[in-house]
N, C-alpha and C positions, 0 to 999 in steps of 0.2 A: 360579598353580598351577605346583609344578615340574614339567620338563619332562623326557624320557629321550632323549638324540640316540643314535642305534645306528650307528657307525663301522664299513662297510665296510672291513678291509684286505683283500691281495691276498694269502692265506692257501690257496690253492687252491678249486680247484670246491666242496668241502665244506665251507667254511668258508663262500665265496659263500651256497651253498643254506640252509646253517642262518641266517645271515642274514638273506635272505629272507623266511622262515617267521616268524624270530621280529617284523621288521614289516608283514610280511599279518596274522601273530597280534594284534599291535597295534590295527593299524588294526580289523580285522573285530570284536573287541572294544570298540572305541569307536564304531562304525557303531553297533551294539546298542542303546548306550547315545542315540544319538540324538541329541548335540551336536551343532550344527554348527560346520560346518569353519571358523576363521580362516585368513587368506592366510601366517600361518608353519604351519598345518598343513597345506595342499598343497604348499609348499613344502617341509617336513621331508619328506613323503611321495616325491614327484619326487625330491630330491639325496639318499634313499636308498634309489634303486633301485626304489623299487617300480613297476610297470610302470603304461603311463600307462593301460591299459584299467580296471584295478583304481580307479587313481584316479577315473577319472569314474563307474567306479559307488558310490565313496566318496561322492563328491560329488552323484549323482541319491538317493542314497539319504538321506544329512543333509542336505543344502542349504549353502549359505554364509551367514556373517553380517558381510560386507563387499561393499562397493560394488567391483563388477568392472569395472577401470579400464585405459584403455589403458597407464599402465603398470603395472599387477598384471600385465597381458597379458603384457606383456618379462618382467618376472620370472620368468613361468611357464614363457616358452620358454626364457628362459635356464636352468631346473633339469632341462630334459628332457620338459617337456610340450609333447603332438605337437596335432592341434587338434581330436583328439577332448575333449580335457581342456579343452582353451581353449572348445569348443565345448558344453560342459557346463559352466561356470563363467558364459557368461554367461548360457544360461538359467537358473540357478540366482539369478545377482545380478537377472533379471527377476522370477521369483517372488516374491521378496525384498521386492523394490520395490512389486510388486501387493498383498502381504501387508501392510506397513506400511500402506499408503495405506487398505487396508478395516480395519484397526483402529484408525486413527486421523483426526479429523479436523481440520480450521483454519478460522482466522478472516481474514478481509481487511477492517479498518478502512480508510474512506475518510471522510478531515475536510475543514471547512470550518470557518478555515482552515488551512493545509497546516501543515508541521512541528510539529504538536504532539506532546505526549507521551501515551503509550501504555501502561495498565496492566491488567493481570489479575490478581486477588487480593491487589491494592497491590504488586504486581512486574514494576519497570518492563519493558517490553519491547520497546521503539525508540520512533523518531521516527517521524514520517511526512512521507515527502517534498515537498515544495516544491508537489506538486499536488496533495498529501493523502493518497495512498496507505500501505499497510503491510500486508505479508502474514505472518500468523502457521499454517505449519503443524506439523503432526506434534503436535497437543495432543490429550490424550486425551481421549475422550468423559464428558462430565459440564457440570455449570454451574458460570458463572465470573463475577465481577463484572469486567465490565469498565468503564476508567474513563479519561476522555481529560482533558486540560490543557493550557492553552496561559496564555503571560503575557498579564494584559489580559482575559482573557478567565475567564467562570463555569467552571466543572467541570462536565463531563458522565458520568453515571455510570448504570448499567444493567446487570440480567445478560441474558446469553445462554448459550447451549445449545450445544452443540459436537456431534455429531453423528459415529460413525464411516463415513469413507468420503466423506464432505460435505463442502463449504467454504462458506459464509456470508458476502455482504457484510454488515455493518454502517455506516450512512452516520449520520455524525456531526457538527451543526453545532452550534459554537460562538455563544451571545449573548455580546456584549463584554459587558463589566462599566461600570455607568454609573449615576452619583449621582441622586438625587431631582432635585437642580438642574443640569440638562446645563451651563450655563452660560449666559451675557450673550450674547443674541441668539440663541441655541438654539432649536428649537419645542418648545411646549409640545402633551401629547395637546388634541382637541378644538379647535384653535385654526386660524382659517381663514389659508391666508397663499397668495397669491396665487401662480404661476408666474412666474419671472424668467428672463430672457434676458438675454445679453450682461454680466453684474454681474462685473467682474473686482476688485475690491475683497477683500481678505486673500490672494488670492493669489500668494506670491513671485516672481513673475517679473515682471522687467521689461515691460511695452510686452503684458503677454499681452491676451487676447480668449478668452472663452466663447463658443463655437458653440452650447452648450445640451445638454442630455442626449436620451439615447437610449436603449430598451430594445428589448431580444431573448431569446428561450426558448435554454434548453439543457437538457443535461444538468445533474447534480449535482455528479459526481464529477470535470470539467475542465471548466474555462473554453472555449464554442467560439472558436476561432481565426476572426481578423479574417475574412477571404474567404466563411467559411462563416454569418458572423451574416446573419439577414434582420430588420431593422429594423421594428416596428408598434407603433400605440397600442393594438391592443385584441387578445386571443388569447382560444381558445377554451377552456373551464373543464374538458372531459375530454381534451385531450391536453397542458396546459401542464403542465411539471414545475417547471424554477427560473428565474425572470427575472432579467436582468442589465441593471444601468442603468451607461450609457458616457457619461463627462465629455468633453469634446473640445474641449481649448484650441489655440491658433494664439497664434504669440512672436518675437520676430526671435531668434534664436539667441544664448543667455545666453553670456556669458562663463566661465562654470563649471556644475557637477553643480549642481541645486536640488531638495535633497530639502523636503516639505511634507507633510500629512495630510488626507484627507476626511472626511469625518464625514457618516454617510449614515444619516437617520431615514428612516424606513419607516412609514406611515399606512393603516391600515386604510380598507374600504369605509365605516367607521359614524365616520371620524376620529378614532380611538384608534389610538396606539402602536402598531407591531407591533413592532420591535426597532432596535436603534441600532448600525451599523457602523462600522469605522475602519481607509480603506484608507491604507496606506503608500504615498508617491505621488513618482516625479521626475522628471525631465528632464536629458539630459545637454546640455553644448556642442554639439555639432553635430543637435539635433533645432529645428525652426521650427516642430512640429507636434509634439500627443502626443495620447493617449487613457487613459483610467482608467476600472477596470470592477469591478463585484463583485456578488456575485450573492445572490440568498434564495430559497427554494424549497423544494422536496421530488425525491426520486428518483423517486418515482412520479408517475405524472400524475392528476388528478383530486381533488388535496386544497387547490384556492384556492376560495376560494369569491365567487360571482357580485359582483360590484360595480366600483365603481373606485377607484384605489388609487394614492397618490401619495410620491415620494421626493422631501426637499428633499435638496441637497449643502451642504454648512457649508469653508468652508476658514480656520481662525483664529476662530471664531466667528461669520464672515459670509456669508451665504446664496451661493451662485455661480450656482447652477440648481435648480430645479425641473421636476419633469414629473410625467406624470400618465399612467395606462392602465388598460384596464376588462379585468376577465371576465368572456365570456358565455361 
């Protein structure tokens, strides 16, 4: 839209006053009209002249349509706005802020696992970071197919509801992707295979040792940190959300980085399948000890159902540990 700058010269008092009038005429004209103010129109306003009382009720009266920032602030002082204007500008960029937010809602995708990609209406919209998070706001209220992908892993896809004024976790877990035939020494569903200890066989490190696995409750959407796991065989079926089974090998200290993979099947209470994982897994030179964890579940508590339930771990195709835990 073009613009009209009105130049001040120093023409005398009557040249001043008509001035004036003709940017009060201006402005109070476009008050009317009910646009709000951009920060070059308080600023056109201030460097000409117009007094700053005027301006803040410019400004109470349209509102602004910019984020009032501490430096829009210096600008403003610097054009001759005193703090009644500075002090009407940011309640104004408050209303602002309150308005947007009740017209509009978001989404906050949380995956398992982390960086995957991010789509709504086949339009990608970020990754999600390294512990699965991603927050999408400011989307308008309607339904949207959202739909998540990770390499390796199936697509996940589903609409939701956007809501104004609301934000929505959506929790997201990926099944790897995985052949009829897992492969050579894999389990098969229905197939009874005993619990192993101590089996250090397929896995790259020199001199290692399996301590055996270990399971613990958490959350869905992080991993709990080491200090805070409490270790059991058996948890309770209304307040379990996602279990997480822990590898725990002991090694003399490798001579380099050893990266290797887990491969973690999941067995139902009636010995069928529940789903097949594949944790990326290493050790640096200076570690003599390590730990590897990954977790299956739900957000909510109350969706396992009563029995017992066992994970073997696979490393190269060869079993390393088993364990076993019940819900009641």
């Amino acid at each position: 839209m073009r613009r009209t700058t009105y130049t001040i010269r120093r023409a005398g008092t009557s040249g001043l006053i008509l001035a004036l009038f003709v940017l009060l005429g201006m402005a109070a004209a476009s008050a009317q009209k009910g646009k709000q103010l951009d920060e070059h129109d308080v600023l056109e306003l201030l460097q000409g002249g117009v007094p700053s009382e005027r301006v803040t009720e410019i400004v109470n009266e349209r509102g602004i349509s910019f984020d009032f920032t501490a430096q829009s602030e210096q600008r403003v002082r610097d054009a001759g706005g005193g703090d009644d204007v500075v002090a009407a500008l940011k309640e104004a960029s408050k209303r602002r802020a309150a308005s947007e937010q009740a017209s509009t809602g978001g989404l906050r995708v949380q995956t398992t696992p982390g960086e995957a990609q991010v789509y709504l209406n086949d339009e990608p919209k970020g990754i999600t970071s390294p512990e699965g998070g991603l927050r999408l706001p400011g989307l308008q209220p309607g339904n949207y197919k959202l739909r998540v992908s990770a390499l390796g892993y199936q697509s996940w896809e589903n609409s939701v509801t956007v809501s104004a004024g609301d934000e929505q976790t959506v929790y997201v877990t990926l099944v790897q992707k995985s052949s009829e035939n897992p492969g050579k020494g894999a389990p098969q569903p229905n197939r009874d295979i005993p619990p192993v200890a101590g089996s250090a066989a397929g896995i790259p490190i020199p001199g290692v040792k399996v301590s055996g696995v270990q399971f613990y409750e958490g959350g869905h959407d992080k991993t709990p940190v080491k200090s805070d796991r409490v270790y059991r065989d058996s948890f309770d079926q209304q307040s379990t959300r996602t279990i997480y089974w822990e590898l725990n090998l002991k090694y003399p200290k490798p001579s380099q980085r050893i990266d290797f993979k887990v491969d973690a099947y999941w067995y139902k209470a009636d010995g069928t399948q529940m789903t097949h994982q594949t944790k990326d897994a290493y050790v640096l030179p200076e570690w003599s000890s390590s730990w590897h964890t990954f977790g299956w579940g739900s957000a909510e508590p109350g969706t396992w159902a009563p029995g017992t339930y066992r994970v073997d771990l696979y490393v190269q195709n060869t079993r390393v540990a088993s364990g076993s835990f019940q819900i009641q």
